[in-house]
Residue, then its C-alpha position, 0 to 999 in steps of 0.5 A: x507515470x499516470x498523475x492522480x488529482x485526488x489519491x482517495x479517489x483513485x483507490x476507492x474499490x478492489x485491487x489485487x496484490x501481488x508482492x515479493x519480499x526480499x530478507x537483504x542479509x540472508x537471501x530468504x524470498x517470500x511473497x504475498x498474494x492477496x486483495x486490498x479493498x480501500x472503502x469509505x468509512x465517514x471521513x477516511x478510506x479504510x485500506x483492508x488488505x488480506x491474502x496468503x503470505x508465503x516465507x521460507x516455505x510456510x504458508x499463512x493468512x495474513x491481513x492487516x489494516x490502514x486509514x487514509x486522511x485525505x486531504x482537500x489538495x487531493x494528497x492524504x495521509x495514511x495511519x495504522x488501523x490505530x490512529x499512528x502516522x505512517x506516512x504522507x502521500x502525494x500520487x498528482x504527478x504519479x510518482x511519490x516518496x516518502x519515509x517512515x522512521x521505525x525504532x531504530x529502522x528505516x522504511x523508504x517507500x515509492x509509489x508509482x501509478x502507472x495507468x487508472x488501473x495499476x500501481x506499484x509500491x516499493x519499500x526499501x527497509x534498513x536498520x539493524x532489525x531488518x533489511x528487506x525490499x518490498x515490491x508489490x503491483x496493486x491491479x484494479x478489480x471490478x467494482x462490485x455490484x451498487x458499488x461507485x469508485x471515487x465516493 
């Protein structure tokens, strides 16, 4: 594990994403192939994630959006693009869980920093809804051009 002071700092800029989804009660694998950049926007780190999801043989684009709320402790806390708590994070040692209550399901997530430029993230899912594993390895990119990590 590679502890990180400042979470936001450490995901300012552009990563790949490679995630495989895992239906528990049917056996169904799918996967998403994508991008996440995590750029300033005032006071917050906007996550936009964007790729192609893969499920049963289908195809689709698929996107969504997240807002860090770092804190001056180096953790944060990271919303939905509208505003609702989602969970904490706490990446100093390198390693973090937390849990997200979803109606009657249970997300359960793990975070493990693995080097400056690598990342893992886990979410078990339960409920009578769902019952999926999420595993998904963020690797750093390139900042672009004019672009400073960590601001």
């Amino acid at each position: 594990m590679y502890p990180v002071p400042n979470a936001a700092a450490y995901l300012t800029g552009h990563w790949s994403i490679d995630r495989t989804v895992v239906d528990e009660r049917s056996g169904v694998q799918g996967g998403f192939t994508g991008t996440a950049v995590f750029r300033r926007s005032g006071d917050e780190l906007l996550e936009q994630e964007s790729g192609e999801f893969v499920w049963a043989g289908t195809s689709n684009r698929a996107s969504r959006t997240h807002r860090l709320i770092p804190h001056p402790d180096g953790t944060a806390d990271v919303c939905f693009a509208d505003g609702r708590r989602f969970h904490d994070l706490d990446l100093r040692t390198g390693h973090w869980t937390t849990r997200h209550p979803c109606a009657a399901d249970r997300y359960d997530g793990e975070f493990t920093v693995v080097s400056p430029n690598e990342w893992h993230l886990r979410w078990q899912v339960a409920g009578p809804a769902k019952s999926q594993t999420l595993t998904s390895v963020y690797r750093r990119i390139d900042p672009m051009p004019g672009e400073v990590r960590g601001r």
